[in-house]
NUMARLUM-65462 format. One record per residue (C-alpha): residue in one letter; x, y, z; residue number from 1. Coordinates in Angstrom, 3 decimals. Layout:
N
{A; {X; Y; Z}; NUM}
...
! end
This chain:
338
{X; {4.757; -2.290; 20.385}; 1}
{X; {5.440; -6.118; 18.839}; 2}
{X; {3.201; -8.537; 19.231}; 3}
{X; {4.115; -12.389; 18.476}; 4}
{X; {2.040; -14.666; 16.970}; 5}
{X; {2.361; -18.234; 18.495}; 6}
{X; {2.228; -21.237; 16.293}; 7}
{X; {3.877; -24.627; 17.858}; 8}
{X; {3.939; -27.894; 16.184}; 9}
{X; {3.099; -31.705; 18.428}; 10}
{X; {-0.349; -33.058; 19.117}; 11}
{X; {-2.540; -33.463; 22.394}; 12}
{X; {-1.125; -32.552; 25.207}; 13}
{X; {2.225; -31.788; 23.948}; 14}
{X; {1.401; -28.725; 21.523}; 15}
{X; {0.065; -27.192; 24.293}; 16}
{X; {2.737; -27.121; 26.221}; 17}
{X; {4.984; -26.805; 23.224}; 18}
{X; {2.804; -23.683; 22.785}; 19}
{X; {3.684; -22.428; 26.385}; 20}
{X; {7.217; -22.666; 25.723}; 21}
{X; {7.196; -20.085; 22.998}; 22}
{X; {5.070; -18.105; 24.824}; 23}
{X; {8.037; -17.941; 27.746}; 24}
{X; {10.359; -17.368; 25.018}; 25}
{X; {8.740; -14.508; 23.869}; 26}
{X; {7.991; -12.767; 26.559}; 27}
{X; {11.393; -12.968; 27.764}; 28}
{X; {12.154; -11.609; 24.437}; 29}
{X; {10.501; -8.597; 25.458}; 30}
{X; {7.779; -8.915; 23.094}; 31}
{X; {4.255; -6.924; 24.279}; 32}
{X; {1.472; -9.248; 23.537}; 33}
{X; {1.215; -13.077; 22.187}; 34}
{X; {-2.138; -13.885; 19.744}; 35}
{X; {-3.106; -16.634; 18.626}; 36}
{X; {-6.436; -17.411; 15.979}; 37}
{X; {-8.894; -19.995; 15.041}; 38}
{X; {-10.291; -22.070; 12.737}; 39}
{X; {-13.039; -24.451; 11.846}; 40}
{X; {-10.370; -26.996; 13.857}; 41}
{X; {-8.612; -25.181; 16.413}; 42}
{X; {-10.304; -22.664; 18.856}; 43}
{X; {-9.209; -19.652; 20.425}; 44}
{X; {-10.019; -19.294; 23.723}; 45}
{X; {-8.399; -22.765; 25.206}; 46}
{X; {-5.122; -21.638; 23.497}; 47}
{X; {-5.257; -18.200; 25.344}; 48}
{X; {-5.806; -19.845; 28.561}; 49}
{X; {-2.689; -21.917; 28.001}; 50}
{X; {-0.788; -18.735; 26.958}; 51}
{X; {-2.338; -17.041; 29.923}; 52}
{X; {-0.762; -19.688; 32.341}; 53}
{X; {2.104; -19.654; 30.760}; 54}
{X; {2.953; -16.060; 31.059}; 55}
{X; {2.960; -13.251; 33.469}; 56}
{X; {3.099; -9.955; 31.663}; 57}
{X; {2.303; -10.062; 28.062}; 58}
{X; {-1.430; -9.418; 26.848}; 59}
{X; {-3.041; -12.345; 25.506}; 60}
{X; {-5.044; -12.111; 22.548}; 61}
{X; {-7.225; -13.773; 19.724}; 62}
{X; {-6.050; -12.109; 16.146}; 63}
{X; {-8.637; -13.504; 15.477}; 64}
{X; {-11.781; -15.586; 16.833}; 65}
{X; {-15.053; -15.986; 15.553}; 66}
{X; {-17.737; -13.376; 16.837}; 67}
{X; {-20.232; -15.229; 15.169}; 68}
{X; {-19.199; -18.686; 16.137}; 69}
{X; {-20.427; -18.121; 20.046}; 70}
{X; {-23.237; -15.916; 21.200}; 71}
{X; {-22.545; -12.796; 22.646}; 72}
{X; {-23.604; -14.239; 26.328}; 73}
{X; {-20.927; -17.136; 26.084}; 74}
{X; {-18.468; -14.490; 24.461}; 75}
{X; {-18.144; -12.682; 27.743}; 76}
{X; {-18.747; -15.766; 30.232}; 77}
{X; {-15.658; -17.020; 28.569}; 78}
{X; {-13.574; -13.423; 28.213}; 79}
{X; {-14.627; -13.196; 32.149}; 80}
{X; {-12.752; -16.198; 32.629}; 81}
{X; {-10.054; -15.260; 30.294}; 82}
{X; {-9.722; -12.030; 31.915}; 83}
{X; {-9.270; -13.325; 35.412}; 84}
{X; {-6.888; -16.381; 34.501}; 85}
{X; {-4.538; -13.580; 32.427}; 86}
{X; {-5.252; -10.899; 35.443}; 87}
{X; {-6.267; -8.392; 33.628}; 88}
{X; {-4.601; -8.768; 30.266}; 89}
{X; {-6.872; -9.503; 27.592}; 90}
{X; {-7.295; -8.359; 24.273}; 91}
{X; {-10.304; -9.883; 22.304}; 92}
{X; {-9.596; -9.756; 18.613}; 93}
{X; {-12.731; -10.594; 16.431}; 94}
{X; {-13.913; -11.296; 13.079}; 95}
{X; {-16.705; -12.989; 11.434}; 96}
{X; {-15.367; -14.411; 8.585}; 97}
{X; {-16.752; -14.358; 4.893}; 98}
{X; {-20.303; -14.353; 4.174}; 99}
{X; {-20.049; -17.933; 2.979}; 100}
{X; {-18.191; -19.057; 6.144}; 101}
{X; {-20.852; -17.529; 8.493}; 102}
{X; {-23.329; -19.299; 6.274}; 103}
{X; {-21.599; -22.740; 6.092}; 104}
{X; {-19.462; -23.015; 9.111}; 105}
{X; {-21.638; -21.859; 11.710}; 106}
{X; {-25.264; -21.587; 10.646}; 107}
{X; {-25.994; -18.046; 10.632}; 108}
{X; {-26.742; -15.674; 7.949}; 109}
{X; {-24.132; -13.799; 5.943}; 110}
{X; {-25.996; -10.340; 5.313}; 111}
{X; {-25.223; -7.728; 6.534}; 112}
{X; {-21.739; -8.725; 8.587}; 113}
{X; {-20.647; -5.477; 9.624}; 114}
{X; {-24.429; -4.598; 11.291}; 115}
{X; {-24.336; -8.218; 12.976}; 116}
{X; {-20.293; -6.985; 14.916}; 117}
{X; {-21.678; -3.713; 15.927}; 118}
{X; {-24.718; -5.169; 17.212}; 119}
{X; {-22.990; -7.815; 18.806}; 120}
{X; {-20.152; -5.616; 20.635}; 121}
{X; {-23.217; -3.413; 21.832}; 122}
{X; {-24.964; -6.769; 23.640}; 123}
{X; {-21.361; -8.047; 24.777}; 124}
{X; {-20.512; -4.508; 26.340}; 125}
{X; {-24.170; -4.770; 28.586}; 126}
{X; {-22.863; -8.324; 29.556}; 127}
{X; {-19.557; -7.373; 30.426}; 128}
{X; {-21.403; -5.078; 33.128}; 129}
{X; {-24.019; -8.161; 33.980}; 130}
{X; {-22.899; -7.205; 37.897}; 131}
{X; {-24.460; -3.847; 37.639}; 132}
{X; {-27.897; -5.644; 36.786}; 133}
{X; {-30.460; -6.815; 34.107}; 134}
{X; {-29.716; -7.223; 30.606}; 135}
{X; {-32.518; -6.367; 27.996}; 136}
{X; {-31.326; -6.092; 24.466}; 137}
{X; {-33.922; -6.430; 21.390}; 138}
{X; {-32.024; -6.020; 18.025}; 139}
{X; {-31.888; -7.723; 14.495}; 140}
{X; {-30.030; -10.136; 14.880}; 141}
{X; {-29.744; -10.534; 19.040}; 142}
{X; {-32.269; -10.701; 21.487}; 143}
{X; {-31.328; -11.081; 24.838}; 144}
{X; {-32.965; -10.911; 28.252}; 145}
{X; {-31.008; -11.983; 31.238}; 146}
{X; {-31.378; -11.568; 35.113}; 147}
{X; {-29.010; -13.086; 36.915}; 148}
{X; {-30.025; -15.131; 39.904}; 149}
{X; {-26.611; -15.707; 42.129}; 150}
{X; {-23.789; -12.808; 42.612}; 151}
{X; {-22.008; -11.657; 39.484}; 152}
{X; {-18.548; -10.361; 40.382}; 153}
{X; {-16.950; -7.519; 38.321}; 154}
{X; {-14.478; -8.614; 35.367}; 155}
{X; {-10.906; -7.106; 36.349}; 156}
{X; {-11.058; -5.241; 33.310}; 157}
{X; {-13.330; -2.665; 33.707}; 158}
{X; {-13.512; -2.113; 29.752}; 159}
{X; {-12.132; -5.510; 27.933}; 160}
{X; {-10.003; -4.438; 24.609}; 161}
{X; {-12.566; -5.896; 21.737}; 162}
{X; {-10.061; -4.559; 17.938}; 163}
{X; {-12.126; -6.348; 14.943}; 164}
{X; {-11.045; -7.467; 11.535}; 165}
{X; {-11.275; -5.378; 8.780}; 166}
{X; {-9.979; -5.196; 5.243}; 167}
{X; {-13.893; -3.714; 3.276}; 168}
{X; {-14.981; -0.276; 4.168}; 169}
{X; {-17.825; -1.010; 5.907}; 170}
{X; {-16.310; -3.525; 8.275}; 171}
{X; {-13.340; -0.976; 8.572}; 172}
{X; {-15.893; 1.810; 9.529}; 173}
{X; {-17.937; -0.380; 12.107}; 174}
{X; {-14.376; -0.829; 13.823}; 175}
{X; {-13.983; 3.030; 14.386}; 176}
{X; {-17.911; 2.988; 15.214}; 177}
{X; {-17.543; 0.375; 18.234}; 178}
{X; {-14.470; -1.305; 18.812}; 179}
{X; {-11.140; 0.113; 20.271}; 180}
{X; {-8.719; -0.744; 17.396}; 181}
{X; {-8.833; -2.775; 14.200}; 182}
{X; {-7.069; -6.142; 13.768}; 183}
{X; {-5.592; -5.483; 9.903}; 184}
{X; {-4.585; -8.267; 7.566}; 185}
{X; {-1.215; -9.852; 7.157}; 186}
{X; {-2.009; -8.350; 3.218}; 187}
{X; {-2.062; -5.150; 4.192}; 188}
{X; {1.046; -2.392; 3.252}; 189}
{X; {1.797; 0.818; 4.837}; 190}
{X; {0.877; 2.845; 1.673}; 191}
{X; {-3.110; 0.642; 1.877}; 192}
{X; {-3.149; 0.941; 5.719}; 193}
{X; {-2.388; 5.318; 5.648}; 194}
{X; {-4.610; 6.149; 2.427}; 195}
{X; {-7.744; 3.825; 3.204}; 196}
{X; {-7.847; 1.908; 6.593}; 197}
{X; {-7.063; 5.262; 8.759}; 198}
{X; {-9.432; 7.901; 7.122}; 199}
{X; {-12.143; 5.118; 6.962}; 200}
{X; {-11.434; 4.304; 10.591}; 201}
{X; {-11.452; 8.280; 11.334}; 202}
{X; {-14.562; 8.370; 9.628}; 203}
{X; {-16.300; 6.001; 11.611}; 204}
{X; {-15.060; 7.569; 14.705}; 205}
{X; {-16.433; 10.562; 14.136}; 206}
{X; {-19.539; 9.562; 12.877}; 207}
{X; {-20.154; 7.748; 16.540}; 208}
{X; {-18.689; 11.258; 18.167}; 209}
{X; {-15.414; 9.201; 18.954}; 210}
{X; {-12.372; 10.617; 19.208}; 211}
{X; {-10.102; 8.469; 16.277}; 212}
{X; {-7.138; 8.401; 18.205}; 213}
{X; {-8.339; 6.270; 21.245}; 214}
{X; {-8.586; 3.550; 17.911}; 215}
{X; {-5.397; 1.147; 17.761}; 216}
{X; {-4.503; 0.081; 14.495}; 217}
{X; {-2.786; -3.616; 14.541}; 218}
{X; {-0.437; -5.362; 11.676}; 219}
{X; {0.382; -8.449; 11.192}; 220}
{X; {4.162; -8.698; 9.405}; 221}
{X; {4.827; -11.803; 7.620}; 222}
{X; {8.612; -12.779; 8.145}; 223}
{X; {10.906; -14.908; 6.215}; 224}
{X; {14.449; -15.083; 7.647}; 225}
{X; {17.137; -17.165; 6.402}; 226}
{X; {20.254; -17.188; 4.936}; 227}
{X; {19.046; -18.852; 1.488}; 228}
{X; {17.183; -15.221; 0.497}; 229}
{X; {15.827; -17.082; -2.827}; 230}
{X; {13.664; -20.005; -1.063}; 231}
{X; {12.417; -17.655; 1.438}; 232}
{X; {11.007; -15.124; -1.255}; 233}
{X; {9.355; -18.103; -2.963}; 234}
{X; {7.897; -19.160; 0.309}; 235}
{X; {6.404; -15.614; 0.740}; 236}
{X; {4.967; -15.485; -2.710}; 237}
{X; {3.491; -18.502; -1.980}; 238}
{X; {2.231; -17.273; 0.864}; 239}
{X; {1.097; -13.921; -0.793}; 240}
{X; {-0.460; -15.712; -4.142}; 241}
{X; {-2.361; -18.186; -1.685}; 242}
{X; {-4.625; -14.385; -0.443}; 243}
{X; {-4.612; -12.804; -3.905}; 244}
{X; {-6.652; -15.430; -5.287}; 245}
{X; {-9.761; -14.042; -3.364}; 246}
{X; {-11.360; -11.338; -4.748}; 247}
{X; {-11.280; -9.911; -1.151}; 248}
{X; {-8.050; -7.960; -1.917}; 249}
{X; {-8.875; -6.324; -5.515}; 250}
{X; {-8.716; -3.011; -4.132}; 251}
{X; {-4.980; -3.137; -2.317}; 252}
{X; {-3.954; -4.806; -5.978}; 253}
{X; {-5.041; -1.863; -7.843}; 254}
{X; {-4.264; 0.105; -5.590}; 255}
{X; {-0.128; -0.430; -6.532}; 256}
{X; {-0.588; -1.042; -9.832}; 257}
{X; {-0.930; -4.967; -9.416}; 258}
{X; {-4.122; -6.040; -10.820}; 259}
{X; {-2.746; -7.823; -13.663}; 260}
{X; {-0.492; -10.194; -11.403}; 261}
{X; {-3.344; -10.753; -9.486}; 262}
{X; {-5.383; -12.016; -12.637}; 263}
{X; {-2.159; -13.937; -13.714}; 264}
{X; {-2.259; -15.759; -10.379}; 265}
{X; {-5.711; -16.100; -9.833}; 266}
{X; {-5.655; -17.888; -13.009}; 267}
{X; {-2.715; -20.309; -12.247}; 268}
{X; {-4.728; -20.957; -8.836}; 269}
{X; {-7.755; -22.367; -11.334}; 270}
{X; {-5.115; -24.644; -12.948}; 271}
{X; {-3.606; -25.345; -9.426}; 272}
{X; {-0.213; -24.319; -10.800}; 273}
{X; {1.218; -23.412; -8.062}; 274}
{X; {4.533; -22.558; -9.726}; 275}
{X; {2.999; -19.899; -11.824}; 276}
{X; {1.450; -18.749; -8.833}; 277}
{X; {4.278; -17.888; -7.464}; 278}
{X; {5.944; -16.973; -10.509}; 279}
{X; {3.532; -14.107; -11.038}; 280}
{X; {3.609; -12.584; -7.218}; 281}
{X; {5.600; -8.959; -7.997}; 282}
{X; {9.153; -8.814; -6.062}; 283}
{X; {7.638; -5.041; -4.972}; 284}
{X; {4.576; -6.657; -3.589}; 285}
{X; {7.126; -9.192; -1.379}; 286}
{X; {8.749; -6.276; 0.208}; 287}
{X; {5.841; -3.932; 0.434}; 288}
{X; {3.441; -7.005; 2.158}; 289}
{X; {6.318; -8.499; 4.333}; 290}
{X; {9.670; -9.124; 5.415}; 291}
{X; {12.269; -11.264; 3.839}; 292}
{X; {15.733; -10.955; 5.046}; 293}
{X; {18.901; -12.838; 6.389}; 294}
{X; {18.605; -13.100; 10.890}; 295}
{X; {20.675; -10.178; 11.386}; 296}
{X; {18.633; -7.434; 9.731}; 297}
{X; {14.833; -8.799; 11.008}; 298}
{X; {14.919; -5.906; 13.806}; 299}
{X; {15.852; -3.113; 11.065}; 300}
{X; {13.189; -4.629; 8.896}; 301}
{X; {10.196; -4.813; 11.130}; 302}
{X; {10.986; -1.344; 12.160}; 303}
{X; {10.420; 0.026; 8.848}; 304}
{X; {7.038; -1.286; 8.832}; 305}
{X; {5.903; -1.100; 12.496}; 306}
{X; {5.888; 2.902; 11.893}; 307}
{X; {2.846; 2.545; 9.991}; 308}
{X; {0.920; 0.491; 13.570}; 309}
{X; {0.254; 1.237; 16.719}; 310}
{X; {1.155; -2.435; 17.139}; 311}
{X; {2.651; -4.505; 14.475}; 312}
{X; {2.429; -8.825; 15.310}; 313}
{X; {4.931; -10.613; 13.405}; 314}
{X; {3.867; -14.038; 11.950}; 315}
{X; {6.107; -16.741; 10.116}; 316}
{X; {4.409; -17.934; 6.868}; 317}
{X; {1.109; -18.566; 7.337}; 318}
{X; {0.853; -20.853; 4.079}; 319}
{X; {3.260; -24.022; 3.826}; 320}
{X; {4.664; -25.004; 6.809}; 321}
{X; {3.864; -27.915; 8.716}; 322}
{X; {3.023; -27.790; 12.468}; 323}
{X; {7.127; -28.299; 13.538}; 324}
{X; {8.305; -26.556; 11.038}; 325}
{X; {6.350; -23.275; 11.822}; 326}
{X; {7.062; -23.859; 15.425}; 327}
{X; {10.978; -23.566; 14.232}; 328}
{X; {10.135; -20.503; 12.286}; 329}
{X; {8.576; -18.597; 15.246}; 330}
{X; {11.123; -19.468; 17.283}; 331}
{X; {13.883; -18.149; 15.059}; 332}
{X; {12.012; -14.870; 14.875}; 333}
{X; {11.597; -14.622; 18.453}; 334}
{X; {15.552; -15.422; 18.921}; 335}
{X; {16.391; -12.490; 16.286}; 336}
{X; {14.071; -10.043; 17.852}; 337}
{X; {15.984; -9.844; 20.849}; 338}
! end
């Protein structure tokens, strides 16, 4: 299953409907879901309603939104409406970020992350079933007490789809503990996502007496297609070197023998070389991360990755592109997906 990741350029009304547009295209494309993400600019969840609208079969997701960034009561008052504006075809891809960006973009603490989503996907599961009654949660980091006081229709999902980011064990092993897939990193590589996202996942599942393949496992494939092979390689370096600068993704470096690029370009990212950042990104790391070919051979390309997913979302570069010129991108992957 391919998933499409929408990115459209314009401003006010106009991206949105720009947005809409490649939604259309994509699910005429035959694609199986459009996503879309946040940040401390953009939200998620007016986006999906505009790709909701916009579409009639495709599932509409967040890859990803903030779980900390709403409470878990306005999580599901707003996946309610979600769910009934996309009739029944929401997926609700979280994450909460770094510790520091809990901490300094939305004013809650950054220990223990990975307690904080199961605890929260345990309170937004009783208030996805608010019609059945009373809601009574006391926890660490979540109290809530709710009785409702007009009627509370059911959702038209019965269970709502909630995968959650992952790339440490811990946050990996809370995914196979609560959620119903993992939402994996557009850093991750077939070889990283079979010999230490599955068995943690497995293990997580089993430790909650779940069975581990009920668990989705989603990529996201970062595609460069063009005829001028050279310049898109350097544009996925530059993508690439832009993650590996974060200690985050030590392990998947070491992992293939990479650490010492990684020091090389976390220490051109100090000098803001960007150059030598890109210099020091290894060609194997390009084709084992994403997918750089010429239009023609995008299909044969993705395939060889989307064997290691249960769904696989392609992206354009997520680094370097302006608004329009990401839109064209997208579009252009779209077109050769057909």
């Amino acid at each position: 299953m391919y998933g499409m990741v929408v990115f459209s350029g314009g401003h006010g009304r106009d991206r949105f409907d720009r947005a809409g547009e490649v939604v259309r295209r994509a699910e005429e494309a035959g694609f199986d879901a459009v996503w879309t993400g946040e940040l401390y600019n953009r939200s998620a969840t007016i986006p999906m309603a505009n790709m909701a609208l916009s579409s009639s079969r495709v599932r509409i997701g967040s890859n990803i939104a903030y779980g900390v960034g709403r409470s878990p009561l306005i999580w599901a008052a707003e996946a309610r409406d979600l769910d009934e504006l996309s009739e029944g075809r929401l997926t609700l891809g979280l994450g909460n970020g770094t510790a520091g960006m809990m901490e300094n973009w939305h004013g809650v603490s950054g220990e223990a992350p990975a307690l904080r989503m199961e605890e929260f996907i345990d309170v937004f599961r009783k208030l996805w079933r608010l019609h059945e009654g009373p809601v009574h949660h006391e926890g660490r980091f979540y109290n809530v007490h709710l009785t409702t006081t007009a009627d509370t229709l059911p959702p038209i999902q019965g269970h709502l789809p909630i995968w959650i980011a992952g790339i440490g064990p811990r946050m990996v092993l809370a995914a196979g503990k609560k959620a119903d897939g993992l939402v994996g990193h557009p850093m991750f590589t077939g070889r990283y996502v079979q010999e230490v996202i599955r068995p943690q996942l497995q293990k997580g599942a089993v430790s909650a007496e779940r069975d581990p393949d009920d668990l989705a496992v989603m990529g996201i494939l970062m595609c460069g297609i063009g005829e001028d092979q050279e310049a898109e390689r350097r544009r996925m370096a530059y993508s690439i070197a832009q993650y590996a600068a974060s200690k985050v993704y030590d392990g998947l470096f070491e992992m293939h023998g990479w650490g010492a690029a990684q020091l090389q370009i976390r220490e051109a990212a100090r000098q803001r070389d960007t150059d030598a950042m890109i210099a020091a990104v290894p060609d194997e790391a390009i084709d084992a991360i994403g997918v750089v070919c010429k239009p023609a051979e995008l299909r044969e390309r993705v395939a060889e990755h989307a064997k290691d997913y249960d769904h696989l979302a392609l992206v354009t570069m997520p680094w370097g592109l302006n608004g329009d010129e990401a839109e064209v991108a997208t579009l252009q992957i779209i077109e050769h997906m057909r």
